[in-house]
C-alpha positions as CSV (number, residue, x, y, z in Angstrom):
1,X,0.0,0.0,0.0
2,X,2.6,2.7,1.0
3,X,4.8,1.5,-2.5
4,X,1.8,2.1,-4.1
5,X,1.2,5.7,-2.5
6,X,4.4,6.1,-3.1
7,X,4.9,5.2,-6.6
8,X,1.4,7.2,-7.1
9,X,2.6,10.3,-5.8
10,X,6.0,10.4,-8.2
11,X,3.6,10.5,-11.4
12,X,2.7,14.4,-11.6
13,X,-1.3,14.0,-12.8
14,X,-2.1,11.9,-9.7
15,X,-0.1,13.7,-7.1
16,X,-1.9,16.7,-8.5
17,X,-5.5,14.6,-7.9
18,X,-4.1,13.7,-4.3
19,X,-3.6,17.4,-3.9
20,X,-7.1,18.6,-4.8
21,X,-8.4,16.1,-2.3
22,X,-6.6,17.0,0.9
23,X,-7.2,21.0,-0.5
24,X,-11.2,19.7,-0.3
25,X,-10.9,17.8,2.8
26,X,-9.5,21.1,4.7
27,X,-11.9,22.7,3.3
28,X,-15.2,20.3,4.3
29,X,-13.0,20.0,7.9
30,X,-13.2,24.0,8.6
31,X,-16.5,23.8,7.8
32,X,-17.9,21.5,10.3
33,X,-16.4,23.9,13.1
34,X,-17.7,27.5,11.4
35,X,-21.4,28.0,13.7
36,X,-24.4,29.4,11.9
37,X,-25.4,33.1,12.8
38,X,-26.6,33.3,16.3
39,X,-25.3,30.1,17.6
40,X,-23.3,29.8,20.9
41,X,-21.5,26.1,19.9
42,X,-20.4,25.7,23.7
43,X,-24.0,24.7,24.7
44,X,-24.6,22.0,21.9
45,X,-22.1,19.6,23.6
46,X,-24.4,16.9,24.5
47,X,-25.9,17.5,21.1
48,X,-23.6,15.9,18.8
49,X,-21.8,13.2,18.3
50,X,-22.5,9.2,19.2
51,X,-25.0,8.5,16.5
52,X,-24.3,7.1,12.8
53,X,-25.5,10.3,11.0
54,X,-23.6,12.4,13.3
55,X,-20.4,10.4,12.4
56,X,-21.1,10.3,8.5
57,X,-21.8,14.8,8.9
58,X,-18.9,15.2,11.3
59,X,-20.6,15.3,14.5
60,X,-21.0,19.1,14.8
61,X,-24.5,20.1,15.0
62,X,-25.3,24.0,14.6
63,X,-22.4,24.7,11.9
64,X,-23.2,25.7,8.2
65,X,-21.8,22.0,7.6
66,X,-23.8,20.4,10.1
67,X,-26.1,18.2,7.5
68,X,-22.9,17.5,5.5
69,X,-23.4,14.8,2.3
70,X,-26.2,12.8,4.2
71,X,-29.2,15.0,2.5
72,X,-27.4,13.9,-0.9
73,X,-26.9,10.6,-0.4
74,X,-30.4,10.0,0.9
75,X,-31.9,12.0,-2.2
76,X,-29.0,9.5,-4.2
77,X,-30.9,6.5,-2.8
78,X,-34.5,7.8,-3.1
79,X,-33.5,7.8,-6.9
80,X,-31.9,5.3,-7.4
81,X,-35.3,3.4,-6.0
82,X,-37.7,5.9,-7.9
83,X,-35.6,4.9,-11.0
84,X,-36.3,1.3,-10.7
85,X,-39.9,1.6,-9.2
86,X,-40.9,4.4,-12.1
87,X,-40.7,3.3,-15.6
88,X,-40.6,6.9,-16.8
89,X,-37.2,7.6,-14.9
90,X,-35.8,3.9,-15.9
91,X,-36.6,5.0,-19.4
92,X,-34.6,8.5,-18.8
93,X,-32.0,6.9,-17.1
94,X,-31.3,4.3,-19.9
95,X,-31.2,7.5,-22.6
96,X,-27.0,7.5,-22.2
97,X,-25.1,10.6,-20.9
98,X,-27.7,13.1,-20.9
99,X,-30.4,10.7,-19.4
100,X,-27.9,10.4,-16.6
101,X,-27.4,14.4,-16.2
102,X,-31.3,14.5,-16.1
103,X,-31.2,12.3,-13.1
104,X,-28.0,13.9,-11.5
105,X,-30.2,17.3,-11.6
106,X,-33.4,15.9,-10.2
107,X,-31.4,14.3,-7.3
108,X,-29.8,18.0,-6.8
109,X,-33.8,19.3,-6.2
110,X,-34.5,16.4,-4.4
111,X,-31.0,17.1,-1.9
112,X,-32.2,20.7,-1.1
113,X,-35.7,19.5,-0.5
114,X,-34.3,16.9,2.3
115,X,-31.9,19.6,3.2
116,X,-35.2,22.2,4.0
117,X,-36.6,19.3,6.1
118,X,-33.6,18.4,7.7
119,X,-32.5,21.7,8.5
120,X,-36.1,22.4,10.0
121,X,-35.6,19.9,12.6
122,X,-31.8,20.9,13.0
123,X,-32.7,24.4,14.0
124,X,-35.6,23.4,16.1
125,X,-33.1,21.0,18.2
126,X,-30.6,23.8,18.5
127,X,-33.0,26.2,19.4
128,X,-31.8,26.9,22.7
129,X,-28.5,27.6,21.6
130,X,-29.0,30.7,19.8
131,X,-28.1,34.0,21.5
132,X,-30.9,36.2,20.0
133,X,-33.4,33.8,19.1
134,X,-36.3,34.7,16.5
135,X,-37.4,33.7,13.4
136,X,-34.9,35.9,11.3
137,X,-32.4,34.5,12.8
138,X,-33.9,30.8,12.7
139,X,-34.3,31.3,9.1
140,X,-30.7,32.8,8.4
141,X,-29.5,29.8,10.2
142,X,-31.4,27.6,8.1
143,X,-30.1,29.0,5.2
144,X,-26.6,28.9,5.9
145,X,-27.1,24.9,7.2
146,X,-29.0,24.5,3.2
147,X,-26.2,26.4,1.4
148,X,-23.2,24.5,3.3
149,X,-25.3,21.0,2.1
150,X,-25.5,22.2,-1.4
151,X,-21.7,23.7,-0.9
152,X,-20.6,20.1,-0.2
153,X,-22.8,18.4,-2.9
154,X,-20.6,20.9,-5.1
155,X,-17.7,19.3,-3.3
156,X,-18.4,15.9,-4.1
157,X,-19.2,16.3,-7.4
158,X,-15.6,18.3,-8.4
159,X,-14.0,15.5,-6.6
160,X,-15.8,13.2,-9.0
161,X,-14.1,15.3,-11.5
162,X,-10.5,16.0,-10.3
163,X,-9.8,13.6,-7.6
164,X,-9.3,10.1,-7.4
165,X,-12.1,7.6,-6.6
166,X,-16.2,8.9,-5.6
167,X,-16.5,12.3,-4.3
168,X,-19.3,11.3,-1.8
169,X,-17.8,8.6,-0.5
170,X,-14.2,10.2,0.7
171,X,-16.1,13.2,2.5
172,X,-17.9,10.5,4.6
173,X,-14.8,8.6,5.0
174,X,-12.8,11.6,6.1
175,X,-15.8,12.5,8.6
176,X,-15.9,9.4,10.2
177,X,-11.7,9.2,10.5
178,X,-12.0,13.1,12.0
179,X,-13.7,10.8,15.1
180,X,-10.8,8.6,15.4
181,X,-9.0,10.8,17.8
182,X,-12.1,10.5,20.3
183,X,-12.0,6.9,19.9
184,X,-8.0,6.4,20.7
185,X,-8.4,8.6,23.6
186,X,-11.8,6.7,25.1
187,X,-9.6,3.5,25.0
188,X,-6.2,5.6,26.4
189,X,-8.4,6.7,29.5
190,X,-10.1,3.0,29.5
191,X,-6.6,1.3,30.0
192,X,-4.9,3.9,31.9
193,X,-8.0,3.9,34.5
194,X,-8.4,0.2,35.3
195,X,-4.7,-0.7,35.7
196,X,-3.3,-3.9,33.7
197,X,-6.7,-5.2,33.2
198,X,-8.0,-2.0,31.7
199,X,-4.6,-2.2,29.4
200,X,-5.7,-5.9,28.3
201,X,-9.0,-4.8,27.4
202,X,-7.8,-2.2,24.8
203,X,-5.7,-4.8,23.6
204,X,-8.7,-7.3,23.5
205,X,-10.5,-4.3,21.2
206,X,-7.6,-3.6,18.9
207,X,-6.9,-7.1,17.8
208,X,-11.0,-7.5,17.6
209,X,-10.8,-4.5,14.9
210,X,-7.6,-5.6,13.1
211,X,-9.7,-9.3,12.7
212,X,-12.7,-7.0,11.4
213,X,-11.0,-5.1,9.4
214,X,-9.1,-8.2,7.3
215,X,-13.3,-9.7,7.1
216,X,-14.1,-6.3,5.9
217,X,-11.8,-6.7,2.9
218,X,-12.5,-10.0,2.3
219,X,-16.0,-9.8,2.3
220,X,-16.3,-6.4,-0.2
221,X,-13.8,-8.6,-2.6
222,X,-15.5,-11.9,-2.2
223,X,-17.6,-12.6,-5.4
224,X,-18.9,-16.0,-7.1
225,X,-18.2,-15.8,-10.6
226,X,-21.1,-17.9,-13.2
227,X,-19.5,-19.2,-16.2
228,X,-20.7,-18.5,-19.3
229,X,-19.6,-20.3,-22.7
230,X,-20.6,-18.5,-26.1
231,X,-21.0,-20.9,-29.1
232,X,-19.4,-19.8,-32.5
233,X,-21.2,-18.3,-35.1
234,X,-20.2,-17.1,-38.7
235,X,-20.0,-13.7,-39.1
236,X,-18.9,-12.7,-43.1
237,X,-16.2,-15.7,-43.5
238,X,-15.1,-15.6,-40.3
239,X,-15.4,-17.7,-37.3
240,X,-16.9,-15.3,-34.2
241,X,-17.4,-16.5,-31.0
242,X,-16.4,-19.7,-28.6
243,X,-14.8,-18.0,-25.7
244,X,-15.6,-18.4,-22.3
245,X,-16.8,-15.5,-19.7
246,X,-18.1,-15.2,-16.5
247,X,-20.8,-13.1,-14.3
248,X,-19.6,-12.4,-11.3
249,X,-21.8,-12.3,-8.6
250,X,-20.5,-10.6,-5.3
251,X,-21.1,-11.7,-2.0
252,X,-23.6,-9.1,-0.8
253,X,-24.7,-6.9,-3.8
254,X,-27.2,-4.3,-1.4
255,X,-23.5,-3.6,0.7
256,X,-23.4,-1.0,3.5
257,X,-26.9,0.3,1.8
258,X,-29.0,-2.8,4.1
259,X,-27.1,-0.9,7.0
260,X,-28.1,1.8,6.4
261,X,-31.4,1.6,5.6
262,X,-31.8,-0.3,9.2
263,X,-30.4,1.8,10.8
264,X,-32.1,4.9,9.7
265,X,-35.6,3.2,10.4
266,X,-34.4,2.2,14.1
267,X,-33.4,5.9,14.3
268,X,-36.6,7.4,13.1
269,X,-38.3,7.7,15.9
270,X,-35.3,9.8,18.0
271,X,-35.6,11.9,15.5
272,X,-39.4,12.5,16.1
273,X,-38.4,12.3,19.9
274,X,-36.3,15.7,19.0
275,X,-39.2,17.6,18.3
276,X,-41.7,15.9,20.3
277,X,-40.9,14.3,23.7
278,X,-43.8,12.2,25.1
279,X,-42.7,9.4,27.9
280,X,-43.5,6.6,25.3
281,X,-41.8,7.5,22.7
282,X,-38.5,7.8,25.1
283,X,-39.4,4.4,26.3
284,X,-39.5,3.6,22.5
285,X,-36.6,5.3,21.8
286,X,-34.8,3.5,24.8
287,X,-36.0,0.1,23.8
288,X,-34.2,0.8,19.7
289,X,-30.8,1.7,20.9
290,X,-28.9,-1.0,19.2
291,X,-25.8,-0.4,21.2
292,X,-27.8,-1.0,25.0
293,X,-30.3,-2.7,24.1
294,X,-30.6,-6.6,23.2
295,X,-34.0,-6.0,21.1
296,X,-32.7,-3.1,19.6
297,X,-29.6,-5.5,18.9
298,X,-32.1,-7.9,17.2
299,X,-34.3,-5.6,15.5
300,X,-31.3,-4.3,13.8
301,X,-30.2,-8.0,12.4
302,X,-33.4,-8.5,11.2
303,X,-33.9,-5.4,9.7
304,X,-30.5,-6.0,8.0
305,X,-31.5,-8.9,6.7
306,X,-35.2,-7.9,5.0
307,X,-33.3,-4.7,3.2
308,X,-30.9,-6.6,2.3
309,X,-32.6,-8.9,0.1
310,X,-35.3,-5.8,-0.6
311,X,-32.1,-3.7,-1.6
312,X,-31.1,-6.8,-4.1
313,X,-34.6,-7.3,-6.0
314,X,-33.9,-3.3,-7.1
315,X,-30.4,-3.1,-7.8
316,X,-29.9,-7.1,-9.7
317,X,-32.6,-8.3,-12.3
318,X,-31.3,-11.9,-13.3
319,X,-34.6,-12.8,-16.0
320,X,-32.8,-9.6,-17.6
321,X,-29.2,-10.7,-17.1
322,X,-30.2,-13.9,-18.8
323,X,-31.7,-12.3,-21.9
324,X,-28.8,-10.3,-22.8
325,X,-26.7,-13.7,-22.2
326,X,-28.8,-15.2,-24.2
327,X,-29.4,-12.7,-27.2
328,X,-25.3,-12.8,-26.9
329,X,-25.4,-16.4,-28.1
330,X,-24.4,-17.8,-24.7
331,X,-25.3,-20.1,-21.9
332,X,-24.7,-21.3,-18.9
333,X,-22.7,-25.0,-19.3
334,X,-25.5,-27.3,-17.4
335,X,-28.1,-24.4,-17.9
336,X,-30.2,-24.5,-20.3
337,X,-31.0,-21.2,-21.7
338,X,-34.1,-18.6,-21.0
339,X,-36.1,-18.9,-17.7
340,X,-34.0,-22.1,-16.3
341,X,-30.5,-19.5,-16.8
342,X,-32.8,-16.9,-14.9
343,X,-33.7,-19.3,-11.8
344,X,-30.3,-20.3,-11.3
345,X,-29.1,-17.2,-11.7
346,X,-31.6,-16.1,-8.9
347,X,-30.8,-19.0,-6.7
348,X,-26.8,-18.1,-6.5
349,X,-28.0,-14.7,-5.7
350,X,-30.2,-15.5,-3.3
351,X,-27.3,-17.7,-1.1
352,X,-24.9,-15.0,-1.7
353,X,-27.1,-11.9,0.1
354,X,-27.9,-14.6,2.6
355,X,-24.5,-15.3,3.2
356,X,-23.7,-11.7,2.9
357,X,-26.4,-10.7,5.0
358,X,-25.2,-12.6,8.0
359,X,-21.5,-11.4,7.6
360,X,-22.7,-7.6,7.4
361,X,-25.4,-7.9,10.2
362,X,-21.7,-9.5,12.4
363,X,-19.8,-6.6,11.2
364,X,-22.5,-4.4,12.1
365,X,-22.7,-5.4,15.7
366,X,-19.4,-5.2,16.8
367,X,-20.4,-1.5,18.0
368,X,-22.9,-2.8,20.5
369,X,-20.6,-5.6,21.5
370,X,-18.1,-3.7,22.5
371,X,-20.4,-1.0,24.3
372,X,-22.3,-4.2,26.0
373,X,-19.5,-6.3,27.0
374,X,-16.4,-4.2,27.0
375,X,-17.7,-1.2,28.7
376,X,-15.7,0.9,25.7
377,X,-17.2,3.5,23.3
378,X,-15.0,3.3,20.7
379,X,-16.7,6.2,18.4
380,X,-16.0,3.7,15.2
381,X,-16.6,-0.2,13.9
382,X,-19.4,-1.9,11.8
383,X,-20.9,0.4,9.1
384,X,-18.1,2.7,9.6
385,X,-15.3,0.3,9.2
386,X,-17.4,-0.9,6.1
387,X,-17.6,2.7,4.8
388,X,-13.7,3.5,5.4
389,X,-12.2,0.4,3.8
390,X,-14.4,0.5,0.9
391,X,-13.2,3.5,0.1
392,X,-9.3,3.2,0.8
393,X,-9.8,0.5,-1.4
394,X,-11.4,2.0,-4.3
395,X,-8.9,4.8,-4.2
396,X,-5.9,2.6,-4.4
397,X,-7.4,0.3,-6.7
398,X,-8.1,3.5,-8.8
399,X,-4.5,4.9,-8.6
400,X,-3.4,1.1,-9.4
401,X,-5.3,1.4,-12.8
402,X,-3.7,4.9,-14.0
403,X,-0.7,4.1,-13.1
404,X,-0.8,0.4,-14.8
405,X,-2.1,2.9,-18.0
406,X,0.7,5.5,-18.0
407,X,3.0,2.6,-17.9
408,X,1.6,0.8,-21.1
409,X,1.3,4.3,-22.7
410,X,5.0,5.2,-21.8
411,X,5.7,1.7,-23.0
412,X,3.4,2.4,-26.8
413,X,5.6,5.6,-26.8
């Protein structure tokens, strides 16, 4: 990995892309400490920080980054189902390049829409925070929380452009690392206040993460690959055809977006407990906390396990991966073609998002493992870990592939 960095960073293009990204992630960084008009941050302590949104934004509630990417990644995934569910926007989205700009701009709407709500409920929380409080200054501070979502949409999308790897992805990343530092020094005060067993147990945690981190990688590289053998045909007087191919099938197509989806449903209701704060809803509330609670716990695996498999009908259609297989003149050896091709096809899919479920819904608990039986908030694991890796990865994967390029065009040369 560091040969690789290493080697990347000599090539003048790519250290130039490595440049733009730290330039942005200094950039998104001072923003998630710069408070909206009016707001005193000392008094939104016990505000922030704990929760999964809070380490996707950055943790900093009442600053003109507080939302962050989340409002445009929810809008992302809200099309990306609407595309699927509404044949009008499949049939848009299939039109090429500008079919796909069509969709990029109504996910844009759709971001400052969830940004309006979002930021409603924000400034509502924080209410008590502001200095002079009244409804200019609750709508100037909605405003600024809107702009700095839309400002970091911007972000993402230039780093689509000139960075390395998605946009969107390495502003989460780099949120969630910017909580690292509250993690190492929960475990430093852990093992230096409990003696030589408190040292054991933050050993006990790191070697539990360095495990989970190895199954992280395996698991988002895991795939099972469906031959597929191509018969010859002529074409003019020559002989087209007979090779052999493959569709590969990875282990848990849905990925981190089953997490998600769980755990913004087992969250929904301390949102609504923000605004409204009845007895049963805290007892509700109290009862969904995955990382104290063993129904919560539960609910969470379940929930994991029905989006996952929701998340996989959308995203993977097999009867129309075994039409194009078979308009391409090809077939599964042992498969015969059309709607038998389809139902294996199905079938392999099926036991890898079971298998995938169970390994994501593991990975997903350590959090609430380590809270229940360690004692020790470690501010990071599961979805995060998930989240981190999957990006690291796809950035030196991507730096791997331009620099393999330059060397076979240097080589042409």
């Amino acid at each position: 990995m560091l040969t690789t960095l290493r080697n990347a960073w000599k090539i003048k293009e790519i250290r130039t892309r490595l440049l733009y990204m730290l330039l942005i992630l200094l950039i998104v960084r001072i923003g998630t400490h710069l408070p909206v008009p009016g707001v005193d941050l000392t008094q939104l302590d016990s505000a922030s920080g704990g929760t999964l949104y809070s380490l996707i934004t950055g943790g900093n509630y009442g600053t003109i980054f507080a939302m962050g990417i989340g409002p445009y990644i929810n809008a992302s995934i809200i099309m990306q189902l609407l595309t699927v569910a509404i044949p009008r926007l499949e049939q848009i989205n299939k039109e090429g390049e500008e079919g796909r700009k069509r969709i990029a701009q109504y996910t844009r709407v759709c971001t400052v829409a969830l940004a309006l709500l979002q930021g409603c409920g924000q400034v509502f929380t924080i209410r008590g925070a502001f200095t002079n409080p009244n409804f200019f200054v609750y709508g100037v501070a909605l405003l600024a929380m809107i702009t700095g979502t839309v400002f970091v949409m911007w972000l993402g999308e230039q780093l689509n452009e000139k960075g390395i790897g998605n946009g969107s992805s390495f502003i989460i990343a780099a949120n969630i690392l910017s909580g690292l530092p509250n993690g190492i020094m929960s475990m430093y005060v852990e093992g230096s206040g409990a003696g030589i067993m408190g040292w054991v147990k933050v050993a006990v945690v790191l070697l539990i993460l360095l495990v989970d981190m190895i199954f992280v990688i395996v698991v988002q590289d895991g795939e099972r690959r469906i031959p597929v053998q191509y018969s010859k045909k002529m074409v003019g007087r020559r002989m087209m055809g007979g090779q052999t191919s493959f569709i590969p099938i990875k282990v848990n197509i849905a990925g981190v977006m089953s997490i998600i989806f769980a755990i913004s449903l087992l969250q929904f209701p301390q949102t609504i407990y923000q605004l409204w704060q009845p007895e049963l809803l805290g007892t509700i509330v109290a009862v969904l906390d995955v990382t104290t609670s063993p129904i919560g716990a539960a609910l969470y695996v379940i929930l994991i396990f029905c989006f996952t498999f929701f998340y996989t009908s959308f995203s993977f259609n097999p009867i129309e991966v075994a039409e194009n297989i078979k308009k391409s003149g090809g077939f599964i050896p042992g498969i015969r073609p059309g709607k038998p091709t389809s139902d294996f096809i199905q079938t392999v899919v099926d036991r890898m998002s079971l298998i995938g479920a169970c390994t994501y819904a593991i990975i997903a608990l350590i959090p609430s493992l380590f809270s229940m039986v360690f004692g020790v908030n470690i501010g990071f694991g599961g979805t995060t870990l998930l989240i981190v890796t999957g990006v690291a990865l796809d950035i030196f994967k991507k730096m791997e592939s331009q620099m393999v390029m330059r060397h076979y065009k240097g080589f042409l040369d």
